[in-house]
N, C-alpha and C positions, 0 to 999 in steps of 0.2 A: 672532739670539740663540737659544741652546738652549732646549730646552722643559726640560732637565735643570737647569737655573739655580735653584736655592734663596733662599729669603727668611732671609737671615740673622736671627742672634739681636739683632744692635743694629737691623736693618731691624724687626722684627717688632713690637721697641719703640717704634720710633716710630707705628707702625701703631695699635697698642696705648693709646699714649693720644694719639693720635687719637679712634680708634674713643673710650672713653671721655669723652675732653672732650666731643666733639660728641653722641654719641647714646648715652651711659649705661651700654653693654655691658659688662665688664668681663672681658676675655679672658684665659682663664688660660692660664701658657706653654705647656700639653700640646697648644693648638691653632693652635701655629706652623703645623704640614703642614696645617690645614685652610685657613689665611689665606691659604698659599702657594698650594693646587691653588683657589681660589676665585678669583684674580689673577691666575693667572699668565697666563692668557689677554689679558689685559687688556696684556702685557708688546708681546706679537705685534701685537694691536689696535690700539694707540696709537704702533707701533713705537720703544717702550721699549728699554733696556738694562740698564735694573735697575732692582728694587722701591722703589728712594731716589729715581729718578727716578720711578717711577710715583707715589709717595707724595708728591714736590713737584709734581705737576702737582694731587693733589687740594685741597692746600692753601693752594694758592693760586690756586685758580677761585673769583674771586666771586661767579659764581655761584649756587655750590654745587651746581650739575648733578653734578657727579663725587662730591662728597659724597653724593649720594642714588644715584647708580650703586655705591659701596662699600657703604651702607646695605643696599642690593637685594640685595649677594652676599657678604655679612658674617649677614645675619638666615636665620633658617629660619622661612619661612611657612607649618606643617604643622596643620592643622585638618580639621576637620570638622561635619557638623551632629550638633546634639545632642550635645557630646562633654558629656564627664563625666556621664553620666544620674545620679547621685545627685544634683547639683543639679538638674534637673529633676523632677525626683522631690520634692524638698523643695519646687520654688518653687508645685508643683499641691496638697500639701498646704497652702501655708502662703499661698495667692493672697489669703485674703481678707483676713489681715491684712496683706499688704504694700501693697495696692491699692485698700484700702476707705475712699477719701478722698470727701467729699462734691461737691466738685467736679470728681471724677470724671476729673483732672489726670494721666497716667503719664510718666515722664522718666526714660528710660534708659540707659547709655554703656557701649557695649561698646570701654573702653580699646583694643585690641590686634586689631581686627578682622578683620586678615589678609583674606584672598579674599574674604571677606560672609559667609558660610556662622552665623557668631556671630548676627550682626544677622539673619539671615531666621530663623535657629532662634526666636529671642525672637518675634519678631513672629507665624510661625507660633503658636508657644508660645499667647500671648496670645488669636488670632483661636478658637482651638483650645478654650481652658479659659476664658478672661473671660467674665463673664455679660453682656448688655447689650453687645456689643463694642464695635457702633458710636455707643453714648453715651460713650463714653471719648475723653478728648482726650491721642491718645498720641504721642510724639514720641521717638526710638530717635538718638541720635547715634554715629555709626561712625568710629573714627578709627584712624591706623596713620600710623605712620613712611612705610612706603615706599610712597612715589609711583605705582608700575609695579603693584602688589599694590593698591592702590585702585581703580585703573582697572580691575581684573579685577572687583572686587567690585560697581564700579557697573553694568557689565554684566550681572551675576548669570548667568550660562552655566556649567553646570556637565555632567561624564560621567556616565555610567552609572554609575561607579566611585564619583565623589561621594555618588551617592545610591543606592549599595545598600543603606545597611543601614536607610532609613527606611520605615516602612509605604506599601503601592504608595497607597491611598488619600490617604495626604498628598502626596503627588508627582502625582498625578493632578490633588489641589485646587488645588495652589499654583505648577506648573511649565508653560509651556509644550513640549510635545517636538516636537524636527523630527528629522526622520530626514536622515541623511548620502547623498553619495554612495557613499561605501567601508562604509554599511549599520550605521555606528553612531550613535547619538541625541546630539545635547544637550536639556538640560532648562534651559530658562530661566524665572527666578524671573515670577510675573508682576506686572503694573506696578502690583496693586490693592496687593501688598506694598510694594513700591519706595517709596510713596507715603509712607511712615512714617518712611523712616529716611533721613538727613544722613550723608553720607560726607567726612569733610573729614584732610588731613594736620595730624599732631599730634606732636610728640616729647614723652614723657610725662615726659625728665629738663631739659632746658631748653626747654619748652613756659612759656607765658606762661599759666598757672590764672587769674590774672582776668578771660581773658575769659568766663568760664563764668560768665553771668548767673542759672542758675536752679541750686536742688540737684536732684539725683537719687533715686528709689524705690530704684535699683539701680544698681550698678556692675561690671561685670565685666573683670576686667584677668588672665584665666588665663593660666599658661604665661609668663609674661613676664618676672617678678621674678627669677626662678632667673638671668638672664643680669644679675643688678645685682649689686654690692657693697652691705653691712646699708647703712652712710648713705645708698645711693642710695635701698634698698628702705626704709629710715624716711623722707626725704626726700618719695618721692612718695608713701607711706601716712598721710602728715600733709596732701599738697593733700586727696586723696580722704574725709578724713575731714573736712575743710572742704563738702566738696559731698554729702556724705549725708546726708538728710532725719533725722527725730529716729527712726521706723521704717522705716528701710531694713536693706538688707544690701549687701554687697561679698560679689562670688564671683571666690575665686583657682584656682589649677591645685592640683590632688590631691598634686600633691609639693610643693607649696610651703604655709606656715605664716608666721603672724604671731607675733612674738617675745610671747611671756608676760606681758614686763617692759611694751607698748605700751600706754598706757592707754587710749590708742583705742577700742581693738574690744575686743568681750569675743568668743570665741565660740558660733557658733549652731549649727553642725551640722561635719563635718568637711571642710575648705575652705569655709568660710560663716561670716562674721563680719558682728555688729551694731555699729555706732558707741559709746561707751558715753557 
């Protein structure tokens, strides 16, 4: 097969709500060429001959192994630690109100957690700023669509690249390094963190929300919603506002916004909203 083969505009639909039904994305037409150069490998791999055939073998693996291989190279897993520091900023001003429970109870769900880098930033966060650390009974749930992106995170092995821009002190406290053959580091989280936080697969648009026995102090799902349609994004803004304590907060991505009309949340800060 040529590598020059194109994903047609009726192939691309079918793709399209695929991708939708199953995992909530909602692709707009402008990212035909991105669907195509994402698969087309997959043409060669499977020794395909066209994107209809490649799109009826994902749909009908019962699996679903191939649905989670589409997931894997359909999503963009691009993070980092600390990102958005205005919410970091808000959460060390505003620790004692969101934490200051007598039971001393913390419950937190980093939605979208890509690589780990979300979940170790909280935890650091916490160990960092919480008074009493180790009388707190803290528990950090990390969940993510794809499968292959989870596995990376429960490893917690991260470059140099990963952690330039965090103070060498915190890296020092919280990472193990080893030095490479070919002279460069990984920084590996270490296990006193790891201990805190639950890594488990989650689809945030036909995820099953009841199993979520307890509410949450916090909820973080940034970066995620911009790839919904509004009813997906009301949809799952209505579990999350089932699982948020009476003073909690949800923190979304800096380009993303809760609609006005939501009587949900009111807002707290910008990207930071309180349940109302």
């Amino acid at each position: 097969m040529s590598l020059e083969h194109t994903l047609s505009i009726s192939e691309f639909k079918m793709f399209q709500k695929l991708i939708y039904e199953e995992i909530g994305i909602s692709l707009a037409e402008h990212k035909r060429t991105l669907v195509q150069s994402r698969l087309r490998k997959w043409l060669n791999e499977f020794n395909l001959n066209s994107y209809e055939e490649l799109y009826e073998k994902i749909a009908n693996d019962s699996s679903s192994q191939m649905l989670m291989l589409l997931v894997n190279a359909i999503t963009t897993n691009v993070t980092s630690f600390f990102r958005e520091e205005n919410q970091w900023i808000y959460l060390q001003n505003n620790i004692k109100e969101l934490f200051d429970e007598p039971n001393k109870t913390i419950r937190i769900w980093s939605a979208a957690c890509s690589s780990g880098q979300e979940p170790y930033s909280i935890i650091m966060f916490l160990k960092e700023h919480l008074s009493n650390f180790h009388q707190w009974d803290i528990k950090i749930l990390a969940t993510d669509i794809s499968e292959d992106i989870l596995k990376k995170a429960i490893k917690g092995i991260y470059t140099q690249k990963d952690i330039e821009n965090m103070p060498k002190h915190v890296v020092l406290k919280y990472f193990d390094i080893f030095k490479n053959s070919n002279g460069s580091k990984n920084f590996v989280i270490k296990d006193e963190l790891k201990q805190y936080i639950v890594f488990r697969s989650f689809n945030l648009v036909t995820g099953n929300f009841l199993m979520f026995k307890n509410k949450f102090n916090l909820i973080l799902c940034r970066n995620v919603m911009i790839y919904f349609d509004r009813p997906t994004q009301n949809q799952l803004l209505e579990e999350f506002a089932k699982l948020l304590k009476e003073n909690s907060r949800l923190f979304i991505g800096h380009s993303e916004s809760i609609h006005t009309k939501n009587s949900k949340y009111k807002l707290a800060a910008p990207s930071i909203y309180k349940p109302n």
